[in-house]
Every structure is written in structure tokens, then in C-alpha cells.
TILUMKOL-881653 format. One line per 10 residues: number of its first residue (from 1); for each residue x, y, z of N, C-alpha, C. Coordinates in Angstrom, 1 decimal. Each point is the difference from the previous one (the first is absolute). Example, Ala and Ser with C-alpha at 12.3 -4.5 7.8 and 13.67 -1.06 7.14 Angstrom:
TILUMKOL-881653
1> 13.2:-5.7:7.8:-0.9:1.2:0.0:0.9:1.2:0.0; -0.4:1.1:-0.7:0.9:1.1:0.0:-0.8:1.1:0.8
This chain:
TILUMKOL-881653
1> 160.1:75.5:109.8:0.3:-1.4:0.0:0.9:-0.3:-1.2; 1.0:-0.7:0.1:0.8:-0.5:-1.0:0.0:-1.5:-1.1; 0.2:0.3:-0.8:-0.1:-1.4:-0.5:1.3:-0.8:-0.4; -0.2:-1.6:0.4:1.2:-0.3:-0.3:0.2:-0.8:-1.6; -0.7:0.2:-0.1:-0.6:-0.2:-1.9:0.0:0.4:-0.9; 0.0:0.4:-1.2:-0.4:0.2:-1.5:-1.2:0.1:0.0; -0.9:0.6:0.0:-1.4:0.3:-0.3:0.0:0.0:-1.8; -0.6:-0.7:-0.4:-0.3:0.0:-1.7:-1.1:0.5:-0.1; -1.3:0.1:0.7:-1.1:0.4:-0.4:-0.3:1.7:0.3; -1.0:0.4:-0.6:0.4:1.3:-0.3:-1.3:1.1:1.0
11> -1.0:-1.4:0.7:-1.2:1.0:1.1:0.6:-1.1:0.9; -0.5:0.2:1.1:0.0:-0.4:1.3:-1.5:-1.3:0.0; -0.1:-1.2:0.7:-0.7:-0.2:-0.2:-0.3:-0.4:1.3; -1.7:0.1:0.1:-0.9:-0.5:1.5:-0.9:-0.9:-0.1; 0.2:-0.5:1.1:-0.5:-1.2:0.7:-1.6:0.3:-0.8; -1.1:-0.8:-0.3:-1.0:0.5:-0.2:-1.0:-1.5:0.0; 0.1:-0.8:1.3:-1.1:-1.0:-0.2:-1.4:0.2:0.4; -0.5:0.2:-1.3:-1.2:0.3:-0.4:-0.7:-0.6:-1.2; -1.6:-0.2:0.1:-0.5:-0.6:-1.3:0.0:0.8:-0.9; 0.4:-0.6:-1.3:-0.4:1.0:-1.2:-1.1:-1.0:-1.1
21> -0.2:0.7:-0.7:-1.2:-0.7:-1.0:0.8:0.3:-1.7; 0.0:-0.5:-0.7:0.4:0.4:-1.5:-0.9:-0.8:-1.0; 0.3:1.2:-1.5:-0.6:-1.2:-0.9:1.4:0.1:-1.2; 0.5:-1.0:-0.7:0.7:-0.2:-1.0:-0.9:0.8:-1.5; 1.1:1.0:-0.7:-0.4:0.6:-1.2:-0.9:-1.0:-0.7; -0.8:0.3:-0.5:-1.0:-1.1:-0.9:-0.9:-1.0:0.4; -0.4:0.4:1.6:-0.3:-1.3:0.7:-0.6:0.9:0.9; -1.7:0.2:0.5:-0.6:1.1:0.8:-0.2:-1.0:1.5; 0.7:-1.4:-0.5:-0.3:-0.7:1.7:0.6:0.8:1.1; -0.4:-0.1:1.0:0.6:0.7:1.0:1.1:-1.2:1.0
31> 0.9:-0.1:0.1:0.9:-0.6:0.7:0.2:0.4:1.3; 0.9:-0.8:0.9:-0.3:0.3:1.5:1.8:-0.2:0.3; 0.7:1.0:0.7:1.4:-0.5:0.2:0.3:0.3:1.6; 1.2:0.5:0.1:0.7:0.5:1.5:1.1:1.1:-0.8; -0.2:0.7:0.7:1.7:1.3:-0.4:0.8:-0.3:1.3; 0.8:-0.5:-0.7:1.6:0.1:1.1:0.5:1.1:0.2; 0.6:0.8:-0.8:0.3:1.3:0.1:-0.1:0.9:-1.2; 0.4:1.3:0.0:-0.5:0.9:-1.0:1.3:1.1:-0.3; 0.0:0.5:-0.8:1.3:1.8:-0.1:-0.8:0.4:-0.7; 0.7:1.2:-0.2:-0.4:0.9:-1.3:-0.1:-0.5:-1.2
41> 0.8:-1.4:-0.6:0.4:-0.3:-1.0:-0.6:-1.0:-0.7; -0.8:-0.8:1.5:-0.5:-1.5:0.1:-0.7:-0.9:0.8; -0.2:-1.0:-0.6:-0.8:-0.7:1.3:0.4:-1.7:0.0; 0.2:-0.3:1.7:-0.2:-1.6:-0.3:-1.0:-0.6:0.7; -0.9:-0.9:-0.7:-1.2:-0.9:0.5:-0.2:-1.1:0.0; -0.3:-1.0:0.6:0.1:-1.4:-0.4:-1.5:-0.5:-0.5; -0.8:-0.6:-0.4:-1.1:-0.9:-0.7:0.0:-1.0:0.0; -1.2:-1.0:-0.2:0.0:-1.4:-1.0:-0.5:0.4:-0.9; -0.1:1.1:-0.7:-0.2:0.5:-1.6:1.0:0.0:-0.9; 0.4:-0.8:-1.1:1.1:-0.1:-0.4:-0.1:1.2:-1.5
51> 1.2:1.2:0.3:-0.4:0.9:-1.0:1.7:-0.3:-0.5; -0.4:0.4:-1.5:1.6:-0.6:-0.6:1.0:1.2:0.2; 1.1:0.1:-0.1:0.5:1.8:0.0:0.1:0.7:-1.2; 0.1:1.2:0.2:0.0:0.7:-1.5:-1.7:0.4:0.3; -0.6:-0.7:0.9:-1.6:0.7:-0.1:-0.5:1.0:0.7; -0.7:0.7:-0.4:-0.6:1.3:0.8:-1.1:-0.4:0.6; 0.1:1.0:1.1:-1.0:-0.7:0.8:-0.4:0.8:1.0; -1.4:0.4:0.2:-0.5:1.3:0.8:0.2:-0.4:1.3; 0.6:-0.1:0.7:-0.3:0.2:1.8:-0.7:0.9:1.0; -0.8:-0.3:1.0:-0.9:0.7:1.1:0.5:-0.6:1.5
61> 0.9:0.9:0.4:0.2:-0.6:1.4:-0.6:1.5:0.8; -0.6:-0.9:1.0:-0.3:1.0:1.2:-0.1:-0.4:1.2; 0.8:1.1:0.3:0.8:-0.9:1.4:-1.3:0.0:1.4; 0.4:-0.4:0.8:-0.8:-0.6:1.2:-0.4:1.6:0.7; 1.0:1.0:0.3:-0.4:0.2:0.7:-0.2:2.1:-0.9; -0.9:0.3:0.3:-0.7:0.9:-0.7:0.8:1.5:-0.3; 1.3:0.3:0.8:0.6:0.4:0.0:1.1:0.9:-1.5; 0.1:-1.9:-0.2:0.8:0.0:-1.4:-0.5:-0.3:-1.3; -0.7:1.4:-0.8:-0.5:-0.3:-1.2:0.1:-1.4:-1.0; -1.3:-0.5:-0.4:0.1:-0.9:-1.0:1.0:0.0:-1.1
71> 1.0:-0.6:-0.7:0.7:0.4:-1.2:-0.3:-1.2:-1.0; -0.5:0.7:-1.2:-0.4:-0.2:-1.2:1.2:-0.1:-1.1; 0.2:-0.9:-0.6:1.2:0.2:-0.9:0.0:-1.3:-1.1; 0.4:0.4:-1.4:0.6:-0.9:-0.8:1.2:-0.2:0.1; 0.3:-1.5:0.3:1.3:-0.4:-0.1:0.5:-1.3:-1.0; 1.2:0.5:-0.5:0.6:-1.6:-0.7:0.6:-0.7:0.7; -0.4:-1.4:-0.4:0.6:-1.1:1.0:1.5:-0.3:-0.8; 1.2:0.2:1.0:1.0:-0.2:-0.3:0.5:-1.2:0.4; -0.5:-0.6:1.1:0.5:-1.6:0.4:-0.6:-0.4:0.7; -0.4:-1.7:-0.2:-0.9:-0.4:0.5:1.1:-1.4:0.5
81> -0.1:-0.3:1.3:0.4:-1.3:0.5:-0.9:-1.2:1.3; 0.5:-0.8:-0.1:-1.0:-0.8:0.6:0.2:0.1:1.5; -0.6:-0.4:1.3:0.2:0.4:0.7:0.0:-1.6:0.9; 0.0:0.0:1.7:0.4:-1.5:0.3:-1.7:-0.3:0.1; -0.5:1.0:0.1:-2.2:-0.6:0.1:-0.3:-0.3:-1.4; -0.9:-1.5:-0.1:-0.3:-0.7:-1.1:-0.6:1.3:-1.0; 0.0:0.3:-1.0:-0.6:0.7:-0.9:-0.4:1.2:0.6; 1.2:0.4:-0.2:0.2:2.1:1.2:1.0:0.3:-0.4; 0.3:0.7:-1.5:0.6:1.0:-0.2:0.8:1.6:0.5; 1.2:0.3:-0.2:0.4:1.2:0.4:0.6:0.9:-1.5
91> -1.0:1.2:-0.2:-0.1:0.5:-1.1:1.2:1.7:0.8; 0.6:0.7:-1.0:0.5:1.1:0.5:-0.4:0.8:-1.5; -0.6:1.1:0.0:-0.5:0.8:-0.7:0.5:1.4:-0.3; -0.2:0.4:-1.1:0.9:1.6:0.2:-1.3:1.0:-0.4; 0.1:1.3:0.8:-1.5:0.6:0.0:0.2:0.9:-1.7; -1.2:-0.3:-0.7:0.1:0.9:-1.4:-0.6:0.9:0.1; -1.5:0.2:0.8:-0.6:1.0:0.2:-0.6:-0.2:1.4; -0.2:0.9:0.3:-1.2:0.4:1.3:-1.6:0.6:-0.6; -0.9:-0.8:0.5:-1.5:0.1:-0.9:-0.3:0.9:1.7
């Protein structure tokens, strides 16, 4: 397959709507989001949890169907923007570790 683009990013990324759960460094609440999609490098999810960027933040997504292992990871939030649903953020993350 060819592309008729410039590709800047450096994994491939996939589809992945699925719930995830997180908690913010310093904060053992458990939060509730959606994963939009995922790479090797990253993640995007949307929330009504407003986490600022620059923050670390454990993620637990496990997908629906049993097939595809749970993934466990810290990630930093690199950008966060608002989205057109009243108080429903879209965060994109970069993965720092795998727990």
C-alpha cells in the first residue's frame, strides 16, 4: 500500500475503542476514560477527568475481547484539548514505561 503523505510519526497507530481506567501521579483515585487509539509510542483517550499536561499518569486498558492482552503503562500527557461533548476531553500521551 502506498502513501500519498509524509508520515511524521514514528509507530503506526490502531484503532482501539476500548475502556481504560487511570490514576494521575499523586492521586490513588481511580478515573474512568475511552482509548481512541494506541502505537508503540502512545496513547489517545478522551475523559471528563481534567488532568493538566506534563502529568504522569498510570493507565489500565483492557480490551473487550480476551484475545488481546490487557496493557498496563505509564504515560505523560502531552496534550490535552477540549472536545465538541460538554466536559470530555481528548488527552494524547507518550508511553514511559510498561508496568
Amino acid at each position: 500500500m502506498s502513501r500519498d503523505y509524509d508520515e511524521k510519526r514514528d509507530y503506526f497507530r490502531m484503532a482501539a475503542d476500548c475502556p481504560l481506567s487511570f490514576t494521575i501521579h499523586g492521586d490513588e483515585t481511580l478515573y474512568n476514560g475511552q482509548c481512541i487509539n494506541l502505537s508503540a509510542g502512545g496513547v489517545r483517550f478522551h475523559s471528563e477527568t481534567v488532568v493538566e499536561p506534563g502529568s504522569l499518569v498510570e493507565i489500565n486498558i483492557t480490551p473487550d475481547k480476551s484475545v488481546v492482552p490487557p496493557l498496563k503503562a505509564v504515560i505523560e500527557i502531552i496534550r490535552r484539548d477540549a472536545t465538541s461533548k460538554a466536559n470530555t476531553y481528548e488527552y494524547g500521551g507518550t508511553i514511559k514505561k510498561l508496568l
